[in-house]
C-alpha positions as CSV (number, residue, x, y, z in Angstrom):
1,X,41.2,6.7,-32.5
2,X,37.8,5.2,-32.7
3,X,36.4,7.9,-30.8
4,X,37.5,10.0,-33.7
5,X,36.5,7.7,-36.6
6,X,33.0,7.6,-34.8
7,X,32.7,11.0,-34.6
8,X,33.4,11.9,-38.4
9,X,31.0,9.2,-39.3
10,X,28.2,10.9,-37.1
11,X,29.3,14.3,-39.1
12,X,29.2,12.6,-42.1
13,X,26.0,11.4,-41.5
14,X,24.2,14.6,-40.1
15,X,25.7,16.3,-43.1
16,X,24.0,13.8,-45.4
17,X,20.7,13.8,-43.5
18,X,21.3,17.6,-43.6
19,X,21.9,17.8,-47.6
20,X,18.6,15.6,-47.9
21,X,16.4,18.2,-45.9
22,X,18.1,21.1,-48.1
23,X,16.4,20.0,-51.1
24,X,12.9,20.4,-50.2
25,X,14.1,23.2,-48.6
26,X,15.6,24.8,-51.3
27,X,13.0,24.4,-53.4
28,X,10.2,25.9,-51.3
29,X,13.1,28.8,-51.1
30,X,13.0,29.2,-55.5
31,X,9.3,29.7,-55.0
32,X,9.3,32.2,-52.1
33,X,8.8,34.7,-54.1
34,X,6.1,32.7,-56.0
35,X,4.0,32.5,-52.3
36,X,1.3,35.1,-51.1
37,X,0.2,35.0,-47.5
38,X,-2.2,33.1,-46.8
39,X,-5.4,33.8,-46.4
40,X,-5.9,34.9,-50.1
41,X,-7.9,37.8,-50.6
42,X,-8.9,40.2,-53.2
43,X,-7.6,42.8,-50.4
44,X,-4.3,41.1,-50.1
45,X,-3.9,40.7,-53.5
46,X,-4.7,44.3,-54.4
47,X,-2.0,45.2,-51.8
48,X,0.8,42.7,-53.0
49,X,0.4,44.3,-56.6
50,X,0.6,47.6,-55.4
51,X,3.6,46.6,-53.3
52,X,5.0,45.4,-56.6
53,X,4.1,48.5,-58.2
54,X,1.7,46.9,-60.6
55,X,-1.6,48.1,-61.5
56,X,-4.9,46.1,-61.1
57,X,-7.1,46.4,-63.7
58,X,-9.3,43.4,-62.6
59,X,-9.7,40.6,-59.7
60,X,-12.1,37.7,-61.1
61,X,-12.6,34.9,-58.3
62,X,-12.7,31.3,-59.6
63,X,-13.8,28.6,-56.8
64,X,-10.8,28.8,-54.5
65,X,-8.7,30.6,-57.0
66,X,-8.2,34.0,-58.6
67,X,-7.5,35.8,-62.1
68,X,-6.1,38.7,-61.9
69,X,-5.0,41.1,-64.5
70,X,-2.7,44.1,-64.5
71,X,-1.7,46.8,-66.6
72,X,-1.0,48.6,-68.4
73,X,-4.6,48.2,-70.5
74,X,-2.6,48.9,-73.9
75,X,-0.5,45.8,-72.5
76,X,-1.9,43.7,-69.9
77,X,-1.0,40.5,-68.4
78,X,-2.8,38.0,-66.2
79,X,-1.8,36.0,-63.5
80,X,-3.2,32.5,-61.8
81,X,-3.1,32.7,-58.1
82,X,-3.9,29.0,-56.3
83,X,-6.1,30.1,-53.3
84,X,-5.5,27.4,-51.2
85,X,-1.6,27.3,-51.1
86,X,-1.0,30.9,-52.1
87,X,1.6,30.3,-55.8
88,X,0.8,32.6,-58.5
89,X,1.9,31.6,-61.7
90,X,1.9,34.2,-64.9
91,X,0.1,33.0,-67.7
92,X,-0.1,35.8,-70.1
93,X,1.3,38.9,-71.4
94,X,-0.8,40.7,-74.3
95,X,0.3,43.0,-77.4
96,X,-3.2,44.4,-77.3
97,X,-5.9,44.8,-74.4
98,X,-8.4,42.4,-73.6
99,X,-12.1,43.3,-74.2
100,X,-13.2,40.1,-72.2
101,X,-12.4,36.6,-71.1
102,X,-13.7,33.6,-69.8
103,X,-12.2,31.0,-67.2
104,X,-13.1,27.6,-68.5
105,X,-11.5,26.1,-65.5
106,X,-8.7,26.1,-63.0
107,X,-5.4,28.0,-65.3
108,X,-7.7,27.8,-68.3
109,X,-8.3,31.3,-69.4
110,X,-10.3,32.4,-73.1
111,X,-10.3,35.9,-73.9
112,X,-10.6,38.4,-76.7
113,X,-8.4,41.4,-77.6
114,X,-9.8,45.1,-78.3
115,X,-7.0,45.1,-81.4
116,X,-5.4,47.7,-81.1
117,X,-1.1,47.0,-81.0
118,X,0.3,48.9,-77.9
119,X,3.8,49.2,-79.7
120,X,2.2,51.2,-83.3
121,X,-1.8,52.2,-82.1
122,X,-2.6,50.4,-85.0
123,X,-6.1,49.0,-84.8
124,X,-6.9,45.9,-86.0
125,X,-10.2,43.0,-86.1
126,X,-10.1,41.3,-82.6
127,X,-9.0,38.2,-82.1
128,X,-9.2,35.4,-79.4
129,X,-7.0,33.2,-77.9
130,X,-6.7,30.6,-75.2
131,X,-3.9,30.0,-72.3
132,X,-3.5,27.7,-69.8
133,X,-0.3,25.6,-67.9
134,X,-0.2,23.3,-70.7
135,X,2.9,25.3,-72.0
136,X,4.0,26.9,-68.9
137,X,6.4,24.0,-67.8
138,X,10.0,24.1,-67.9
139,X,13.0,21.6,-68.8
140,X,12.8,20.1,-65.8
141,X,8.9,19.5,-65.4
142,X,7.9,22.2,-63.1
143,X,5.5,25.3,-63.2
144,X,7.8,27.8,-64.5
145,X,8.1,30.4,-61.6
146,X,6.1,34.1,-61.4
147,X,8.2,37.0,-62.6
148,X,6.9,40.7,-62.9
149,X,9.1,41.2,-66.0
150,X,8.9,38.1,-67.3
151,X,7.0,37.8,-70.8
152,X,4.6,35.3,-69.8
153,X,3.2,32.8,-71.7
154,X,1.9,34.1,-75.7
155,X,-0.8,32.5,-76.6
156,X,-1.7,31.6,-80.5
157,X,-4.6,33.9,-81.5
158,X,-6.9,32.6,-83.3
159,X,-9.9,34.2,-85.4
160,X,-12.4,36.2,-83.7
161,X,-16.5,35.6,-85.0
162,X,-18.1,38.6,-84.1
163,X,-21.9,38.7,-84.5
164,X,-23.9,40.8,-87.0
165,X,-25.0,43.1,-84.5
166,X,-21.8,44.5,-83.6
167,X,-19.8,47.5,-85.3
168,X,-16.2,46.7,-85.3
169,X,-13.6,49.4,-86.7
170,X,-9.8,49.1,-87.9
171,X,-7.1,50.2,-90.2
172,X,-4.6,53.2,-90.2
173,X,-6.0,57.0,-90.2
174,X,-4.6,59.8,-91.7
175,X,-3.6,58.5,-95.3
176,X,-5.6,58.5,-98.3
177,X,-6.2,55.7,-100.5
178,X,-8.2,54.2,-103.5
179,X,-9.6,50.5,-104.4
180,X,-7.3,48.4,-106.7
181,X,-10.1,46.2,-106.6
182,X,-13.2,44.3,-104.7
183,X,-15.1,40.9,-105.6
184,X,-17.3,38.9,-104.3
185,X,-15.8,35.8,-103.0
186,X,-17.3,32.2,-102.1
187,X,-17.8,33.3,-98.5
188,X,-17.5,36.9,-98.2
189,X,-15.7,39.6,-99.4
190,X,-12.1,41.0,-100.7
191,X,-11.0,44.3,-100.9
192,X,-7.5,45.3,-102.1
193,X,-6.1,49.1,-101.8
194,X,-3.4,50.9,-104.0
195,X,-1.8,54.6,-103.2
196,X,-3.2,57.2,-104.9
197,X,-1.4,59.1,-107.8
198,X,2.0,60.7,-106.9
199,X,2.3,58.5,-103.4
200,X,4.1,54.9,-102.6
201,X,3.3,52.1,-100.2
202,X,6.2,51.7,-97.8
203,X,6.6,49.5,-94.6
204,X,5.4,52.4,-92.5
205,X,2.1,53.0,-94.7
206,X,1.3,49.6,-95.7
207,X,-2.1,49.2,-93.9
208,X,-6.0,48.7,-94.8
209,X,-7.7,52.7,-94.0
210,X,-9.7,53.2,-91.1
211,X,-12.3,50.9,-92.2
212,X,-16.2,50.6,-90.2
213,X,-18.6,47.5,-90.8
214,X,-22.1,48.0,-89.0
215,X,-25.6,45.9,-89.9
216,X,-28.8,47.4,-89.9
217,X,-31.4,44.7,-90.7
218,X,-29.8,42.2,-93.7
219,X,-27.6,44.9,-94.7
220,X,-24.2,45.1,-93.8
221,X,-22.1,48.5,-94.5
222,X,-18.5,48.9,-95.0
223,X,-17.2,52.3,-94.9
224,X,-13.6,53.0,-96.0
225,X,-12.8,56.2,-95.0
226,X,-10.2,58.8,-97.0
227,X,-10.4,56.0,-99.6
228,X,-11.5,56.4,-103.4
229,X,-13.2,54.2,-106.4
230,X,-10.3,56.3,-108.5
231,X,-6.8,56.9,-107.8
232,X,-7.3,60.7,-109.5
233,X,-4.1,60.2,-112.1
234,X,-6.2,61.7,-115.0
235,X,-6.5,64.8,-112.2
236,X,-3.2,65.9,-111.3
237,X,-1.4,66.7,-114.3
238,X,0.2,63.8,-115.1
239,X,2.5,63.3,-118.6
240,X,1.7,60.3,-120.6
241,X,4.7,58.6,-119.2
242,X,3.7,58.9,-115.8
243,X,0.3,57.5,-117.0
244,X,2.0,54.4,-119.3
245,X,4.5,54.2,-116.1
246,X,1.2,53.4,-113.5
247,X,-0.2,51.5,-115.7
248,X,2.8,49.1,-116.2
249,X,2.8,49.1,-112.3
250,X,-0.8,48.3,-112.1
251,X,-1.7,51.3,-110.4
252,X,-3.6,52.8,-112.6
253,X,-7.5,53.4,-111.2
254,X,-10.2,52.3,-111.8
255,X,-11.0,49.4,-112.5
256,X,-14.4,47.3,-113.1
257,X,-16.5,46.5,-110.0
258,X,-19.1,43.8,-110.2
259,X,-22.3,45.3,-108.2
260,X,-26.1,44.8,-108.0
261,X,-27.8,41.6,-107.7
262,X,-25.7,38.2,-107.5
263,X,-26.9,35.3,-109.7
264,X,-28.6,32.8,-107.4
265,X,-26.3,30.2,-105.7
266,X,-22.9,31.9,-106.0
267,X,-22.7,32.9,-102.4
268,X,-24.7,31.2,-99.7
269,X,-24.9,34.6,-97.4
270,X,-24.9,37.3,-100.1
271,X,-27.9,38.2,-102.4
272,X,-26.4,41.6,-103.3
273,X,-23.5,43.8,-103.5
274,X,-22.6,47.5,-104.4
275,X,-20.0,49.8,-104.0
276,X,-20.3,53.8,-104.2
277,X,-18.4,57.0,-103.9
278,X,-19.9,59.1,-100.8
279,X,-18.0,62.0,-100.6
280,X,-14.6,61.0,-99.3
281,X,-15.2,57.8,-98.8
282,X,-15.6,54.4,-100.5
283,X,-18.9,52.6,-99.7
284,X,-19.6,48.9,-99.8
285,X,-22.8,47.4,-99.2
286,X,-23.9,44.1,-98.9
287,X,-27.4,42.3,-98.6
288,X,-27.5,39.5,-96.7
289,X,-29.5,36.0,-96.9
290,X,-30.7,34.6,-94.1
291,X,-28.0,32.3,-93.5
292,X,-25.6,34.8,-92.1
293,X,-24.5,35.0,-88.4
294,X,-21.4,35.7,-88.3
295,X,-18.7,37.9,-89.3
296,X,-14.3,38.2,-89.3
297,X,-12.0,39.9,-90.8
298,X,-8.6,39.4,-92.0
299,X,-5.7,42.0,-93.1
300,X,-4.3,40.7,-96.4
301,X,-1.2,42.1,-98.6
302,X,-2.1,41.5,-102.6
303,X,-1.7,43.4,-105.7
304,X,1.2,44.4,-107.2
305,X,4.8,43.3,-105.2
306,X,2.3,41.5,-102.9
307,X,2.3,44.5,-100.9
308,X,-0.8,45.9,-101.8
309,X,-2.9,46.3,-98.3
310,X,-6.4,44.2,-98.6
311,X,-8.8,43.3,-96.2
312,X,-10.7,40.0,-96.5
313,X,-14.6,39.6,-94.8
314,X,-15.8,36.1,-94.1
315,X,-19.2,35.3,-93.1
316,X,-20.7,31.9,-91.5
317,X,-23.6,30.9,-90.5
318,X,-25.4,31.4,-86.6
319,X,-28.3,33.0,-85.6
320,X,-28.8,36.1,-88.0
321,X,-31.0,39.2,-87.4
């Protein structure tokens, strides 16, 4: 009888010593699928991806670490991989490509998108944003684990400062528009669009035109394309109650645009602004002072319903020209 009382305590026992070693044990089994082979190289990482079935579009070594990012470009995603102990750890999936990016240290990653949406094509102004592990933790306080379809972490985007010297180009193509209106603000610029005579804005429409900014010296040129100074309704035929009814609706063009010199003082980076017809396309340009560096923009909805598409330019200081 003792002999079997002492032998279910030693059972006991081993299967309490033998629970305790699960844990650890366990846990290193939930992050298998977390672990690379050790060494880590750009070789062997190119060939787990591809065993995965997910394309490479860049290996960046960081100290013992590496960033990688995979595709699609239209969609990409990047992923921290700890060289020295072999976990990867997804910190990123993208609803536009990524231009470029910085590591500013170990899981710290700052990058900037190319804009355009891969779910609509739609091309917007870049913007940046920054990701690290500081979100990437779970209820229970650990790393949350890699997954190939998981979402990854979304970063907040945050405004993009793009320097004088370089184009950018956005908006919807294939749609013709006119200027509600356009003013001079205290930093920049605002311009807001309306349909033209006989069309409606709608959710699928609603969107700036394909819009170009470049700078050549202290002038900076914004080119709206299919886009007029005049929404033709004096043109096409319209009765008198069509032209009372666009008027009530505020869609009746044009209206007054300031342009030529500004007095001195009201705008810190703008000495001068016009806007022009040039063939099919609306024109803005705008001189700027010395104090000018830096440019963003920002898609805005205004005008009548608040559903008019705008764009709004900002400009801050830097190094100029």
């Amino acid at each position: 009888m003792k002999r079997s009382a002492l032998a279910i305590l030693c059972l006991l026992l081993l299967t309490g010593c033998g629970s305790q070693a699960a844990g650890p044990a366990s846990e290193q089994s939930e992050c298998a699928g977390d672990s690379l082979p050790l060494p880590i190289t750009e070789e062997a990482l190119r060939a787990v991806y591809e065993e995965e079935q997910q394309e490479v579009l860049r290996i960046t070594a960081y100290e013992e670490d590496f960033l990688v990012e995979t595709g699609p470009e239209s969609r990409p995603a990047l992923d921290w991989v700890f060289g020295s102990i072999g976990i990867r750890r997804r910190l990123y999936v993208g609803f536009s490509g990524i231009r470029d990016y910085e590591i500013l240290y170990a899981g710290c990653v700052r990058f900037t998108t190319e804009g355009v949406l891969f779910d609509s094509a739609y091309r917007d102004f870049p913007q940046s944003g920054t990701v690290s592990f500081s979100d990437a933790w779970d209820q229970d306080g650990a790393l949350v684990s890699y997954d190939v379809y998981h979402s990854g972490e979304t970063a907040a985007l945050e405004t993009y400062w793009a320097p004088l010297d370089e184009p950018s180009s956005f908006g919807m193509e294939g749609r013709s528009e006119a200027v509600l209106d356009a003013r001079v603000t205290v930093t920049g610029l605002e311009i807001l669009f309306g349909p033209m005579s006989g069309q409606d804005f709608d959710a699928a429409f609603c969107a700036p035109p394909l819009t170009e900014i470049a700078c050549g010296g202290n002038v900076m040129t914004i080119t709206c394309h299919d886009t007029y100074l005049d929404c033709m309704a004096l043109s096409q035929g319209e009765t008198p109650e069509d032209l009372e009814r666009l008027q009530t609706t505020g869609t009746l063009y044009p209206g007054c645009f300031p342009t030529g010199p500004l007095p001195n003082g009201s705008n810190r980076f703008l000495s001068q602004a016009e806007i022009a017809q040039d063939g099919s396309n609306a024109v803005i340009r705008l001189t700027l002072t010395e104090s000018a560096g830096r440019y963003t923009v920002e898609t805005t909805y205004l005008g009548p319903d608040d559903n008019g598409p705008g764009i709004r330019l900002s400009l801050a200081g830097g190094d100029a020209w």
